[in-house]
C-alpha positions as CSV (number, residue, x, y, z in Angstrom):
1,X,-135.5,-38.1,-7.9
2,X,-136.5,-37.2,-11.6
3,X,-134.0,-35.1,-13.2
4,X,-137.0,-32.1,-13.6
5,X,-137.3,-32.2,-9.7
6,X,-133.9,-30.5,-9.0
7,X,-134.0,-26.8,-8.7
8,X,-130.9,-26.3,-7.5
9,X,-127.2,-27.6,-7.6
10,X,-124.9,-26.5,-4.6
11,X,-121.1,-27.0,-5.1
12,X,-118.5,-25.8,-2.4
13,X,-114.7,-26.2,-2.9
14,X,-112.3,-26.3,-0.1
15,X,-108.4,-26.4,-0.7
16,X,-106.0,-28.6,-0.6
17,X,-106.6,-31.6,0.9
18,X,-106.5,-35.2,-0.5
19,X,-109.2,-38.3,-0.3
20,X,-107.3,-40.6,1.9
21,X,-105.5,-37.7,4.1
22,X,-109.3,-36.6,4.9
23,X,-111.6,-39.5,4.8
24,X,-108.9,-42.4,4.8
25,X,-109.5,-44.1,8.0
26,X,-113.4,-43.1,7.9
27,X,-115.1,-46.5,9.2
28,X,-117.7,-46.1,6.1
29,X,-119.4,-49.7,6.9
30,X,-119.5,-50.4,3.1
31,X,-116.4,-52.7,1.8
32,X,-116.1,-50.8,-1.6
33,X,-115.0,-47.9,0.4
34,X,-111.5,-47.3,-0.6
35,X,-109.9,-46.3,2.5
36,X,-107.0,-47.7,4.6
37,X,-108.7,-49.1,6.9
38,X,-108.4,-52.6,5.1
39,X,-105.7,-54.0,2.2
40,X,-102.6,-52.4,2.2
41,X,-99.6,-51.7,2.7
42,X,-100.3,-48.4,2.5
43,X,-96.6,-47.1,2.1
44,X,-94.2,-44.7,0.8
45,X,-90.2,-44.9,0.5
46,X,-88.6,-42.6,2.3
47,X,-85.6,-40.2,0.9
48,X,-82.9,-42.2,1.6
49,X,-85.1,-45.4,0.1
50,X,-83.8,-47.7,3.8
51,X,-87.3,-48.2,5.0
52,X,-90.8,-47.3,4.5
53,X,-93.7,-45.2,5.9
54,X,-97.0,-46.1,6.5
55,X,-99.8,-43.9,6.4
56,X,-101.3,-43.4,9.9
57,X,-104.6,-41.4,11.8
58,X,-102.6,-39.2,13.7
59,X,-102.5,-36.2,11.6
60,X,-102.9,-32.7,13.5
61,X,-104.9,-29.8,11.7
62,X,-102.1,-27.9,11.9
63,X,-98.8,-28.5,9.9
64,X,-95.2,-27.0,10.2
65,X,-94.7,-26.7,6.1
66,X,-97.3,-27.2,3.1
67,X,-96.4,-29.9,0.8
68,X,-95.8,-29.2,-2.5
69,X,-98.3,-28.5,-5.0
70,X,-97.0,-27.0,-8.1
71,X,-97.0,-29.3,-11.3
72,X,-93.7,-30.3,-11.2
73,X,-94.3,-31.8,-7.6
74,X,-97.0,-33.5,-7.9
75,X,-95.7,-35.8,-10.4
76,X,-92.8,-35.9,-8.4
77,X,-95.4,-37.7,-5.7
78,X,-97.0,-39.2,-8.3
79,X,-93.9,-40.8,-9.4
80,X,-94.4,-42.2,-13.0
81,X,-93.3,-45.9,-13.8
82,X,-92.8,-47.4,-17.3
83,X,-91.9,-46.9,-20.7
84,X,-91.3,-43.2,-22.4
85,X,-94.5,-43.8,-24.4
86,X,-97.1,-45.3,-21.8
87,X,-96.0,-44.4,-18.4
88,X,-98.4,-45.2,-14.9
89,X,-98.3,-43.4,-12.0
90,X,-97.1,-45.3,-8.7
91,X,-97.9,-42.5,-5.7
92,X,-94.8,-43.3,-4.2
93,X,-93.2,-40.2,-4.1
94,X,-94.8,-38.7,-1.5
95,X,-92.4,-38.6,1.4
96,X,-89.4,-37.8,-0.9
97,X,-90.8,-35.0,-2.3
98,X,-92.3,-33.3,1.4
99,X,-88.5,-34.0,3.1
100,X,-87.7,-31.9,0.0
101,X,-90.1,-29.2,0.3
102,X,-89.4,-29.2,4.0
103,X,-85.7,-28.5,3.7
104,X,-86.0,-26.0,0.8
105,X,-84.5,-27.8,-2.2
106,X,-86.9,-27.1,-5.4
107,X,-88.2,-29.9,-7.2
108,X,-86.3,-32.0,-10.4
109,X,-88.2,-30.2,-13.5
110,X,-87.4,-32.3,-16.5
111,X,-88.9,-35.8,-16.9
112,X,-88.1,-38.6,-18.9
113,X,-85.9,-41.5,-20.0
114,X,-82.9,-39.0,-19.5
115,X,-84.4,-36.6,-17.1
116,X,-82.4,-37.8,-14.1
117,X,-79.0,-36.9,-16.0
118,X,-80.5,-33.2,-16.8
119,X,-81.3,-32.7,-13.5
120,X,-78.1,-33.6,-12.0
121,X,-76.5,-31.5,-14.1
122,X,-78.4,-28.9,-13.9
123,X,-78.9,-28.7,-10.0
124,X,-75.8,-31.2,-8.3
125,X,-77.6,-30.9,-4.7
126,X,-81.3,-31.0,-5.6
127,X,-82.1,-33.6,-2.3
128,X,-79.9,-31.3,-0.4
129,X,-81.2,-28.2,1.6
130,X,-80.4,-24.6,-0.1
131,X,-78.7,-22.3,2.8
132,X,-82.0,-20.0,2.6
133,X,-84.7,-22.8,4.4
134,X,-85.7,-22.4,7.2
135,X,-85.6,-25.9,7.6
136,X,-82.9,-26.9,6.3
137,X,-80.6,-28.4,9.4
138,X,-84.1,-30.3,10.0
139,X,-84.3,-34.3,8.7
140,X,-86.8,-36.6,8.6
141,X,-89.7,-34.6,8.6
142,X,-91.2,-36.1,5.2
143,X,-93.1,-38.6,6.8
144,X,-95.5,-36.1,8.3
145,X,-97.1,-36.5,4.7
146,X,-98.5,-39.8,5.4
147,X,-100.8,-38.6,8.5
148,X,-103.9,-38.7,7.8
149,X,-107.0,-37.2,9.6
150,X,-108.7,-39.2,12.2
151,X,-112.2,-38.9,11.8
152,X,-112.4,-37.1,15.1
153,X,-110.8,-34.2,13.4
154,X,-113.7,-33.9,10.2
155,X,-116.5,-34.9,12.0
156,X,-118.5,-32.6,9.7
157,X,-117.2,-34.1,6.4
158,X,-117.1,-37.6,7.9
159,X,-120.7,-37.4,9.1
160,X,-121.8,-36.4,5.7
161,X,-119.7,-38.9,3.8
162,X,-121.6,-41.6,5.9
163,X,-124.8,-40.1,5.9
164,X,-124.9,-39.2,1.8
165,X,-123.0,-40.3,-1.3
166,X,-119.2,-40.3,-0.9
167,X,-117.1,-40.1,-4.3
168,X,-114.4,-42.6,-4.1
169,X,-113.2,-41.7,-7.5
170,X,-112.8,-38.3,-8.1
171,X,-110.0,-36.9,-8.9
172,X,-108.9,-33.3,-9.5
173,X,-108.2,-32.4,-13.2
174,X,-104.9,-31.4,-13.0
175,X,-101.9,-32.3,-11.4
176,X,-101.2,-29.1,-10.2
177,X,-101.9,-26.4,-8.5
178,X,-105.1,-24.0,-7.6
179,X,-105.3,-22.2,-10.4
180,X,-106.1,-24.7,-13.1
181,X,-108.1,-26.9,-11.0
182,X,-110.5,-24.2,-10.2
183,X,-110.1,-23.6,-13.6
184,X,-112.2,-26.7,-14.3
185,X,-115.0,-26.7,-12.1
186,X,-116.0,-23.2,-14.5
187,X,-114.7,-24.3,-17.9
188,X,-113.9,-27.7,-18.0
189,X,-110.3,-26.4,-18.9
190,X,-107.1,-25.2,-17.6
191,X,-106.6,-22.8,-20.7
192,X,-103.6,-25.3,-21.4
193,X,-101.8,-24.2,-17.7
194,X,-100.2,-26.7,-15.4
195,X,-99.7,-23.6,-12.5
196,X,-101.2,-20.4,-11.6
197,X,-100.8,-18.1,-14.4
198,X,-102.0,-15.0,-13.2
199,X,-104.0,-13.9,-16.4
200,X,-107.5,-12.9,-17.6
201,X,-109.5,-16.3,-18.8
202,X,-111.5,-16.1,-21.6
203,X,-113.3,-19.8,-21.9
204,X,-116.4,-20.1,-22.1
205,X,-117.5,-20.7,-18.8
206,X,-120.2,-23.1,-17.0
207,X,-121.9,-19.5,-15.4
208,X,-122.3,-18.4,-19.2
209,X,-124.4,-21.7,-20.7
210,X,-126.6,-21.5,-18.2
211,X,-127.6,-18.2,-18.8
212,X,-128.0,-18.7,-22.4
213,X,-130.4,-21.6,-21.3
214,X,-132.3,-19.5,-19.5
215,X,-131.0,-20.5,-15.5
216,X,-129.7,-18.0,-13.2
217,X,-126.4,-18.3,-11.0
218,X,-125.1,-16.6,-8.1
219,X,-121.3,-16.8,-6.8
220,X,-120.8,-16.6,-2.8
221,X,-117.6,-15.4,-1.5
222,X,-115.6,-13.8,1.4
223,X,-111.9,-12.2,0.4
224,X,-110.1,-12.7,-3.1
225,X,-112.0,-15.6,-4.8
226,X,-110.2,-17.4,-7.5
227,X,-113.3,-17.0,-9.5
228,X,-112.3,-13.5,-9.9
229,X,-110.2,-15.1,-13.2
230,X,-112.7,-15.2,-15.1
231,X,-113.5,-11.1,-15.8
232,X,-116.6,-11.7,-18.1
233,X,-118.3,-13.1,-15.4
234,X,-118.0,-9.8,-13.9
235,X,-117.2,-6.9,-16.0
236,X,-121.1,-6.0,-16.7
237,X,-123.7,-4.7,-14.3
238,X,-126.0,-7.7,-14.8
239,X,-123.4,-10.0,-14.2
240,X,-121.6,-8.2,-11.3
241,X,-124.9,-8.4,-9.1
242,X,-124.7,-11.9,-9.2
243,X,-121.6,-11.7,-6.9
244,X,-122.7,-12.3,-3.0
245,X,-120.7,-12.5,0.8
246,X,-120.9,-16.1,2.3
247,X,-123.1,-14.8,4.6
248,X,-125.8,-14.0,2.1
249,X,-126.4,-17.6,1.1
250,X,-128.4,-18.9,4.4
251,X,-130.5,-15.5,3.2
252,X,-131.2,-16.5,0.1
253,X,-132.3,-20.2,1.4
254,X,-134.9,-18.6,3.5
255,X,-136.1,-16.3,0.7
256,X,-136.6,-18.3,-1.8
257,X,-133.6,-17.0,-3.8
258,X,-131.2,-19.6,-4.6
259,X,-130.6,-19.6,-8.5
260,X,-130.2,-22.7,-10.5
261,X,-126.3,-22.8,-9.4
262,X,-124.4,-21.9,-6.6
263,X,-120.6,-21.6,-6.8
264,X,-119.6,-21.0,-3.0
265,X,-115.9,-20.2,-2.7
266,X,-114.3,-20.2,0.8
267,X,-111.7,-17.4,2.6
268,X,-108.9,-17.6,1.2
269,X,-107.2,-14.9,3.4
270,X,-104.3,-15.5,5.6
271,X,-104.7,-15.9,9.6
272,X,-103.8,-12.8,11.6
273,X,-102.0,-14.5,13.5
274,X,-97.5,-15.4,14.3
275,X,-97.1,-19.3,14.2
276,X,-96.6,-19.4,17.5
277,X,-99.9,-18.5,17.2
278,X,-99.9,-14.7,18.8
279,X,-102.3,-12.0,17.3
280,X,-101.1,-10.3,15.0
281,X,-103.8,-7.7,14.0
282,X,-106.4,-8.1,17.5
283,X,-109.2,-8.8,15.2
284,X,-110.7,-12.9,15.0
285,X,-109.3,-14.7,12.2
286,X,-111.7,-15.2,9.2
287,X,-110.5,-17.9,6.8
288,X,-112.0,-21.1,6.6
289,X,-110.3,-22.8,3.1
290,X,-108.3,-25.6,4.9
291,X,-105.5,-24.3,2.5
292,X,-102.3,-26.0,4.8
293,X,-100.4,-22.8,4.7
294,X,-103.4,-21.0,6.8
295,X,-102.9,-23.8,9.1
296,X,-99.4,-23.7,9.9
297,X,-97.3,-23.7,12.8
298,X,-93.5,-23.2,14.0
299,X,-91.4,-26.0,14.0
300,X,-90.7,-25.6,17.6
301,X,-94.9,-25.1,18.5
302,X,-95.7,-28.1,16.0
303,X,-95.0,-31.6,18.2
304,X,-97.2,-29.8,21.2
305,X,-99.7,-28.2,19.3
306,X,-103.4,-27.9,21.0
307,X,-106.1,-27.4,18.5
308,X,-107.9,-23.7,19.4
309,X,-109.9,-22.0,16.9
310,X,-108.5,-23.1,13.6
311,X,-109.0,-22.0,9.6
312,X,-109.1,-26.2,10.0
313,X,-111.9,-26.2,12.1
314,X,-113.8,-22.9,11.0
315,X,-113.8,-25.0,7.4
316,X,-116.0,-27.4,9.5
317,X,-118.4,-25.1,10.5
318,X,-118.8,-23.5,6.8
319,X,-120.2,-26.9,5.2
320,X,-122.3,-27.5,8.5
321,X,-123.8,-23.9,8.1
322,X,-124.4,-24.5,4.2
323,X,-126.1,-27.9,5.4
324,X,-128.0,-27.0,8.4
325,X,-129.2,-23.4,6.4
326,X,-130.5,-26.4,4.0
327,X,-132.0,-28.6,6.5
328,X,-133.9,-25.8,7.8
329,X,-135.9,-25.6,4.6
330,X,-136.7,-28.8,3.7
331,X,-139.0,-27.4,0.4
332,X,-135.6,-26.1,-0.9
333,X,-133.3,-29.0,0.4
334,X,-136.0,-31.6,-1.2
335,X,-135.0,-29.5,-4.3
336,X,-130.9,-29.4,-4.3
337,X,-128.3,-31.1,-4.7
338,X,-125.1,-29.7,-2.1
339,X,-121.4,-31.1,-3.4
340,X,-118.3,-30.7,-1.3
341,X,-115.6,-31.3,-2.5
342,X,-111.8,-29.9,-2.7
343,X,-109.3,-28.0,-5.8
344,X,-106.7,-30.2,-5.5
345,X,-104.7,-32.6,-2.7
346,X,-102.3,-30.3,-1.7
347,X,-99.6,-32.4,-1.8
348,X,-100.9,-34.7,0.9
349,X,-100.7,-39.0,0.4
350,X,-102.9,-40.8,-1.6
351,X,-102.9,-44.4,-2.5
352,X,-105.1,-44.6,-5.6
353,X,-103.2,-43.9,-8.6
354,X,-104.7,-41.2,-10.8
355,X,-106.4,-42.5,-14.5
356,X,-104.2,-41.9,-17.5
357,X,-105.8,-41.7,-20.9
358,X,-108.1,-39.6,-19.9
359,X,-109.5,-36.6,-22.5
360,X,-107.6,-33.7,-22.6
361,X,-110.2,-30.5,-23.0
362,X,-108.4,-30.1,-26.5
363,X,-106.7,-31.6,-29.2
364,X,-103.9,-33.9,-27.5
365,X,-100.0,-34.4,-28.8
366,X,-99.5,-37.0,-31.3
367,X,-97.8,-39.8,-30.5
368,X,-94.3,-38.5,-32.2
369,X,-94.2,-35.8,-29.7
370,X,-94.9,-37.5,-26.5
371,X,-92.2,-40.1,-27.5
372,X,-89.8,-37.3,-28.2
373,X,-90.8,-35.8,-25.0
374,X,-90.2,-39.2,-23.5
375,X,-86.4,-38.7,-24.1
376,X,-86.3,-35.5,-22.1
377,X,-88.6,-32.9,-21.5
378,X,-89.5,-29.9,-18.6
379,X,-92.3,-31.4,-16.9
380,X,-94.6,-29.0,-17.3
381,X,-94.4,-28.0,-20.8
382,X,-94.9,-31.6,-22.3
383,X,-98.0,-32.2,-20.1
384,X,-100.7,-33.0,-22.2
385,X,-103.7,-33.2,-19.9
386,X,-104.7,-36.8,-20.4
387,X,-103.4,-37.2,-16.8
388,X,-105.4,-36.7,-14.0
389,X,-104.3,-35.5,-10.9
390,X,-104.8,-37.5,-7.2
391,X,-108.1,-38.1,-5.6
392,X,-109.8,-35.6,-3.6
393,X,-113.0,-36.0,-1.0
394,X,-116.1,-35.4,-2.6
395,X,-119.6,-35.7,-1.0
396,X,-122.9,-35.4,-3.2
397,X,-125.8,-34.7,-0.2
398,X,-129.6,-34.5,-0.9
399,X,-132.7,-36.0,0.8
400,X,-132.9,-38.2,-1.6
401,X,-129.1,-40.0,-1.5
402,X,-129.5,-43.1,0.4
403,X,-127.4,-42.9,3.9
404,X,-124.2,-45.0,3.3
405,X,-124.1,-44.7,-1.0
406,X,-121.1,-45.1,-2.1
407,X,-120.0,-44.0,-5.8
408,X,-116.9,-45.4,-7.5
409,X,-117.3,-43.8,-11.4
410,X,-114.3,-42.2,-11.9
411,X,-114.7,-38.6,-12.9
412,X,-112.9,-35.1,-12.1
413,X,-113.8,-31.8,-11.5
414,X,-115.7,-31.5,-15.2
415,X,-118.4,-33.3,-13.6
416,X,-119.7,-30.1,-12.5
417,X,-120.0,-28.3,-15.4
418,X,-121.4,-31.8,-16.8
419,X,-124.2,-32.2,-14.4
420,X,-125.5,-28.9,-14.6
421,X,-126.1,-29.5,-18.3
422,X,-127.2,-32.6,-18.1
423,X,-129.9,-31.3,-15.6
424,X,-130.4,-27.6,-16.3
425,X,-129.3,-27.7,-20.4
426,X,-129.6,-31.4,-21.9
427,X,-129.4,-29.8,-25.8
428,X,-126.5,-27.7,-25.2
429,X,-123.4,-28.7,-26.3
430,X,-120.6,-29.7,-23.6
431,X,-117.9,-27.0,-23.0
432,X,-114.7,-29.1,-23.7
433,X,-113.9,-32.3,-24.6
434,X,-113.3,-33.5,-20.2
435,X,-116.9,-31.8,-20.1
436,X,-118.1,-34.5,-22.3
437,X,-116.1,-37.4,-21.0
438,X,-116.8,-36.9,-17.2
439,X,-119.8,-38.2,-15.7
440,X,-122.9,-36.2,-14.2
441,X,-123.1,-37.1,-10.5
442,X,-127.6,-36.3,-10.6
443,X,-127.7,-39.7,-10.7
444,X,-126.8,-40.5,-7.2
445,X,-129.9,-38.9,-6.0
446,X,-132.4,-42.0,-6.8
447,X,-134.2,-42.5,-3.6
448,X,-138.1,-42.5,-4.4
449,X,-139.0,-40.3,-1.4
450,X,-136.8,-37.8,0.3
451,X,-135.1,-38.3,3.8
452,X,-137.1,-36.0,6.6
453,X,-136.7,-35.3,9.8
454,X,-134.5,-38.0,12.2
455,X,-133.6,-39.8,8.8
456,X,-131.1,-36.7,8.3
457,X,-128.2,-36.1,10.3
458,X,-128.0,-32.6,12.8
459,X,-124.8,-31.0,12.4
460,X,-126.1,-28.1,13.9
461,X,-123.4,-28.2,17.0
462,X,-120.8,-27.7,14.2
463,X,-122.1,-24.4,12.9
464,X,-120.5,-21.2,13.1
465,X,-121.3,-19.2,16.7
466,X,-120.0,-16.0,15.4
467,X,-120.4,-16.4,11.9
468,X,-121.7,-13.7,11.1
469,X,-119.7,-11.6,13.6
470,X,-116.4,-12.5,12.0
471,X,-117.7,-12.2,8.6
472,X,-118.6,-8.3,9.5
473,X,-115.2,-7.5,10.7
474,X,-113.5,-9.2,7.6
475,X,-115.7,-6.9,5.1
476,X,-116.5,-3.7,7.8
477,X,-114.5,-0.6,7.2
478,X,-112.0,-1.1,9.9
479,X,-108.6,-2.6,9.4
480,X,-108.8,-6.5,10.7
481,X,-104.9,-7.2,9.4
482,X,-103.7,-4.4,11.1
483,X,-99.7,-4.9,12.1
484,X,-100.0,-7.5,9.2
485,X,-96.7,-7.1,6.9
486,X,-96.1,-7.8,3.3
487,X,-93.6,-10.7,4.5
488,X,-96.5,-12.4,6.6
489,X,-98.0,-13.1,3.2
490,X,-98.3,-17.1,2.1
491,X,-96.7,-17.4,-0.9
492,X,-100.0,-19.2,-2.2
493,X,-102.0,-15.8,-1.3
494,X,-99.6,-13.3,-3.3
495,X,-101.5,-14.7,-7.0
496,X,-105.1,-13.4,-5.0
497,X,-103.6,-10.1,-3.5
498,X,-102.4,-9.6,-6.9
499,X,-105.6,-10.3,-8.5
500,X,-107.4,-7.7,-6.1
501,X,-105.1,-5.2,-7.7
502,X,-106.0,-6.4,-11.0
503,X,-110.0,-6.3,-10.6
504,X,-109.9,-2.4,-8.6
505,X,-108.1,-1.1,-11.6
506,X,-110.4,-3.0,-14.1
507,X,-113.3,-1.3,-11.5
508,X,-111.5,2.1,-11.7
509,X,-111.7,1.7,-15.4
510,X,-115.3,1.4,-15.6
511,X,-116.2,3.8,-13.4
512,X,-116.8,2.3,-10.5
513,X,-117.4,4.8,-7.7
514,X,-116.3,2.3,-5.1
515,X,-113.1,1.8,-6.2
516,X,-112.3,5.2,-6.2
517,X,-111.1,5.3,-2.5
518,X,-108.2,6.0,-1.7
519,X,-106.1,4.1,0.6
520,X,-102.9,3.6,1.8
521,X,-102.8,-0.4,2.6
522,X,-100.5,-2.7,2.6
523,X,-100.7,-5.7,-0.2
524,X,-102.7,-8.2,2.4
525,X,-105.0,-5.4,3.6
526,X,-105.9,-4.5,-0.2
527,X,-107.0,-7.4,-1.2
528,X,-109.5,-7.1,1.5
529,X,-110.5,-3.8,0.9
530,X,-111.0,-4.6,-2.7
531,X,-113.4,-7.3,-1.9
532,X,-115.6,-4.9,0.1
533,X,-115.3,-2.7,-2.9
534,X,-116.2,-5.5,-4.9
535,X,-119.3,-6.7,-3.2
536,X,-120.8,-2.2,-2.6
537,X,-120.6,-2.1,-6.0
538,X,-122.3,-5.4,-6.5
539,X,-125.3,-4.6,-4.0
540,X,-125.5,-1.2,-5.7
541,X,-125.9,-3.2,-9.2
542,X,-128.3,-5.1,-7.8
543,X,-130.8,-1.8,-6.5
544,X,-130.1,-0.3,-10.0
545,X,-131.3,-3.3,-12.1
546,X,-135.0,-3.3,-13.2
547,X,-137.9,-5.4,-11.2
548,X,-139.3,-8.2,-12.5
């Protein structure tokens, strides 16, 4: 497929969730597959370093606590090795760090040669549980970390990585959290943040060098996105209207109306729902993001737990609606390129170390400074992004990927902004220095004729039934989160609620008639209302701008 034959690039991004705990014990037929199927031991040390646990396919959708995910926790999983200068990550702090998490200790936050010491010091009982968990008279829980999905569980993602080109070696940009991962997929840069910062972004964005190369983008969403950090993608008409619901992009593959690029971004929003699993709000859950803490369950539900109608399992049926909606058209499909892939692990096992020495998006420290930061340092502070962070599943589909492909260049979440240069703007310059470095993935599409009919795989069974019903109620004017208090909130979903308030008083401020309702919400119900304020005023945009 010649680089002037794609029309459109696709790229959906799931949370949370890493390579092997995904697509680990996928029975991909090709031996370069770097699973767990084969090799081994595939192993972590448990707290108390007596014995160690193996990884294993018996992981439920559903899990009691979400691993940890902020910087300082992942490279406690990571779990660097070696001198203060040139230090490798080992992945063997996995288990250790979950048992933490579990019982409610925080995480050791200075690194280096005399790290330990300062974190002693500083916090005598870090392994032990603080009085507040709700875990903390519960042991051994860490090695729930090491399950990894059976393929029975992602039969949509594990169909797809057998049936297209499965990524063996990406790995997400940052070692961290949501935020900056995202972050990279736009700008090929955190902004220099490790965490969530909750702040306006101001790089120049993927979205923005397209349209000064003359290609159009749209971005598809249900609830907060993420995306929202970026306010010049937004803050003008013309750029507003390019905001759509989910449920617009099957539309817009019938129509003929797909742009050049096509962020999707799942629902983030929280399930209505106790973790004993009782309604909370009588209206159907609508997030499908795979974030773990949408997927949760009591401690006392979690050993017995039958899997039902799942933020899991409705992730499922999002990428088979985005692939059968392409199927259907095949003089579209024979014309895109559809990535899936996730923000970050989530705090979930990996075996394959993450590359070091890779390019940070700017200038990195000199060598003085990472030795003196080698002494002692707080973890997130000295990072100097030429550390990526743990794999993540990523699967490039097109008719014209052979069945079975399998790609091992290593490359992070950069190599989307890099392939929609190299196929949309080959003379413009690359964003950041990781948009240069990491590799476009176009080049996996190099069949001479497309894949038709039988050739391609029907996932229609795994679609959405009510799809569009439960995408209705989420945006309607009624109250879906009903009974739903502030304390119900995942912590992970506070930085989008807050966000929503953000972008209404940045509407309010330009006039926006929409966001001039009043309402007397609670924080989890205004974030909601704020999308569907978000998306009138970007349909009304869209009827005011001029025919062409």
């Amino acid at each position: 497929m010649a680089v002037a034959e794609i029309e459109h690039v696709i790229v959906l991004v799931l949370e949370n969730r890493s390579f092997d705990h995904m697509l680990g014990f996928l029975a991909h037929p090709d031996p370069r597959f770097d699973g767990l199927r084969s090799g081994g031991p595939y192993e972590n040390p448990e707290g108390s370093g007596n014995r160690s646990i193996p990884a294993t396919p018996d992981a439920k959708v559903v899990i009691p606590a979400g691993p940890d995910h902020s910087h300082d926790g992942v490279m406690e999983q990571l779990a660097l090795r070696g001198t203060p200068v040139e230090r490798k990550p080992t992945n063997q702090g996995f288990v250790t760090s979950y048992e933490r998490k579990y019982r409610g200790s925080t995480s050791p936050k200075f690194g280096g040669l005399l790290g330990p010491l300062v974190n002693w010091w500083t916090q005598l009982n870090w392994w032990g549980p603080r009085k507040d968990s709700d875990h903390a008279a519960i042991q051994n829980r860490g090695p729930l970390v090491m399950r990894c999905q059976p393929p029975g569980n992602v039969p949509v993602l594990s169909t797809l990585a057998l049936e297209f080109a499965v990524c063996t070696r990406w790995f997400c940009s940052v070692p961290g959290e949501t935020w900056p991962n995202r972050n990279y997929f736009h700008a090929a840069t955190s902004d220099g943040e490790t965490n969530i910062e909750l702040r306006p972004y101001t790089d120049r964005t993927i979205f923005e060098l397209l349209e000064d190369n003359g290609r159009g983008w749209h971005i598809y969403h249900d609830d907060t996105p993420q995306a929202w950090a970026f306010p010049r993608l937004w803050d003008s008409p013309d750029r507003h209207a390019k905001w759509f619901a989910l449920d617009e992009f099957a539309r817009h593959v019938r129509t003929g109306q797909l742009p050049a690029y096509s962020f999707l971004e799942p629902n983030h929003r929280p399930t209505l729902h106790t973790l004993d699993h009782s309604p909370l709000g009588g209206a159907p859950d609508v997030s499908n993001s795979q974030h773990p803490e949408n997927n949760l369950v009591s401690e006392a539900s979690y050993d017995e737990f039958t899997p039902g109608d799942t933020d899991f399992g409705r992730a499922e049926s999002l990428i088979a609606d985005i692939y059968e909606a392409l199927r259907a058209q095949p003089e579209v499909f024979e014309r895109s390129l559809f990535v899936i892939t996730y923000d970050e692990h989530g705090g979930f096992y990996d075996h394959v170390p993450p590359p070091t020495g890779v390019p940070s998006p700017g200038d990195s420290h000199s060598w003085l400074r990472r030795l003196v930061t080698g002494l002692v340092h707080k973890k997130a502070a000295a990072f100097d992004f030429t550390l990526l962070g743990p794999r993540v599943p990523a699967v490039v589909v097109s008719p014209y990927v052979a069945a079975g492909k399998i790609d091992d260049t290593v490359r992070d979440h950069a190599s989307v902004p890099s392939t929609l240069r190299a196929v949309f703007a080959a003379l413009a310059p690359p964003l950041t220095r990781r948009d240069a470095w990491s590799p476009a993935f176009h080049t996996l599409a190099d069949l001479d004729q497309p894949r038709r009919g039988q050739e391609l795989p029907d996932l229609s069974g795994h679609t959405s039934r009510q799809a569009h019903e439960t995408v209705a109620s989420a945006r309607s004017g009624t109250n879906p989160d009903a009974g739903v208090a502030e304390a119900d909130m995942p912590p992970y979903y506070r930085e989008f609620a807050a966000q929503a308030e953000y972008v209404k008083g940045h509407l309010l401020a330009v006039g926006e008639p929409e966001a001039a309702r009043e309402t007397q919400l609670a924080p989890i119900e205004k974030a909601a209302e704020v999308t569907r304020m978000f998306h009138e005023a970007a349909s009304r945009h869209r009827d005011e701008l001029p025919s062409k």
